[in-house]
Each structure stands twice: as structure tokens, then as C-alpha cells.
C-alpha positions in Angstrom: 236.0 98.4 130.3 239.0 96.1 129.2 240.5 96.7 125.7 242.5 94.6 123.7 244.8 95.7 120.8 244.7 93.3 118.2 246.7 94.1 114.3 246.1 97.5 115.5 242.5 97.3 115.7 240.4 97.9 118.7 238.5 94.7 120.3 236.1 96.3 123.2 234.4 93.4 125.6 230.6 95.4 126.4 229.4 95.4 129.7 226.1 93.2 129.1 226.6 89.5 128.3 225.4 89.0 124.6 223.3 86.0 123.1 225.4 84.0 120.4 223.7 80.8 118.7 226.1 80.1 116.3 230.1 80.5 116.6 232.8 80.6 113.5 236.1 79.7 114.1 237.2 80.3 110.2 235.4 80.9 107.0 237.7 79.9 104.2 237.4 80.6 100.2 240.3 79.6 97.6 242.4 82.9 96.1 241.3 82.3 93.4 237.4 82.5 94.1 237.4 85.4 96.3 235.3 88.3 96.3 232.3 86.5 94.7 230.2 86.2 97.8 230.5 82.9 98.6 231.5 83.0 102.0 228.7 85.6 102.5 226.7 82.6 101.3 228.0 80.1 103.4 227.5 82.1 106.3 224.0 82.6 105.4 222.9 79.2 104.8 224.9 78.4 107.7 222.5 80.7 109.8 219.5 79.2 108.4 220.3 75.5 108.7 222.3 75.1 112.1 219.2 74.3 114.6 216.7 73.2 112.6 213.3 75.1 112.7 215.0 78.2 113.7 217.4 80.7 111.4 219.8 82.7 113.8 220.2 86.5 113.1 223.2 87.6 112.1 223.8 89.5 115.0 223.9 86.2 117.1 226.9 84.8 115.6 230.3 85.1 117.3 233.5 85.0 115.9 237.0 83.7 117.2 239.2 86.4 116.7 240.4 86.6 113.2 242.3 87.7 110.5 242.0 91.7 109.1 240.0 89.6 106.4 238.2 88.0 108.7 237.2 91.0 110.7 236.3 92.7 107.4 234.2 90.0 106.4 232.6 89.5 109.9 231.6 93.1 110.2 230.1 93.0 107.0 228.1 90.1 107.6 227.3 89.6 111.1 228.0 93.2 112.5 226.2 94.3 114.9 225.2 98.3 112.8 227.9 99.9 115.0 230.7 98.3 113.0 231.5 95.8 115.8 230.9 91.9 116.1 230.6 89.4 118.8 234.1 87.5 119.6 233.9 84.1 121.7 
């Protein structure tokens, strides 16, 4: 199984392709208005509002590879209960 080392984390590809509806290349929030959920929330309403009639699960969202505070917030959000998210 190939491994990539990325900011000293551990990216591992699994062996079964995985469903993603929806893909995030960067969720942003000024400094100033960090930590106050709203990216949490745009993700969310995100989810619900992308294809209309249907609300993708959290765990069918893929991320490009991102930042550590990306990968924090992506784990939190959209992880997948092991502590691991999809990556497109």
C-alpha cells in the first residue's frame, strides 16, 4: 500500500476505491474570526445544498491535500471515525 509523507503526517491511499460527492480544494476564515465554527458551517451547508434534493455525508467529501489546519479541520468534520479523510 503506497504511503506518502506529507508535514510529517502519514497520507495512506486504501485499497477499495471510495465514493466522494463533493470535493474542497480550500476552506478559508479571516484570523480574526477563527475558531467560531464557521467553516464547520460552511462545510455543512455546503453538504446540504450542492445537488439539490440530496445532502452528501460527510464521509463523502474529499479533500485536496491541505494545510496541518486544514487536515485538522477535515478530520474533524468529514473524517471518516478512524481519524482519516478522503484526499482527491
Amino acid at each position: 500500500r503506497p504511503v506518502t509523507h506529507y508535514g510529517g503526517k502519514v497520507l495512506r491511499r486504501r485499497d477499495v476505491p471510495t465514493r466522494a460527492v463533493m470535493g474542497i480544494r480550500a476552506a478559508w476564515v479571516h484570523p480574526t474570526h477563527r475558531r467560531r465554527g464557521i467553516a464547520t458551517l460552511l462545510l455543512r451547508v455546503a453538504r446540504e445544498r450542492l445537488v439539490p434534493g440530496y445532502a452528501c455525508d460527510a464521509s463523502e467529501t474529499a479533500w485536496t491535500q491541505p494545510t496541518e489546519d486544514g487536515r485538522a479541520l477535515a478530520a474533524a468534520t468529514c473524517g471518516l471515525g478512524d481519524g482519516t479523510f478522503l484526499v482527491y
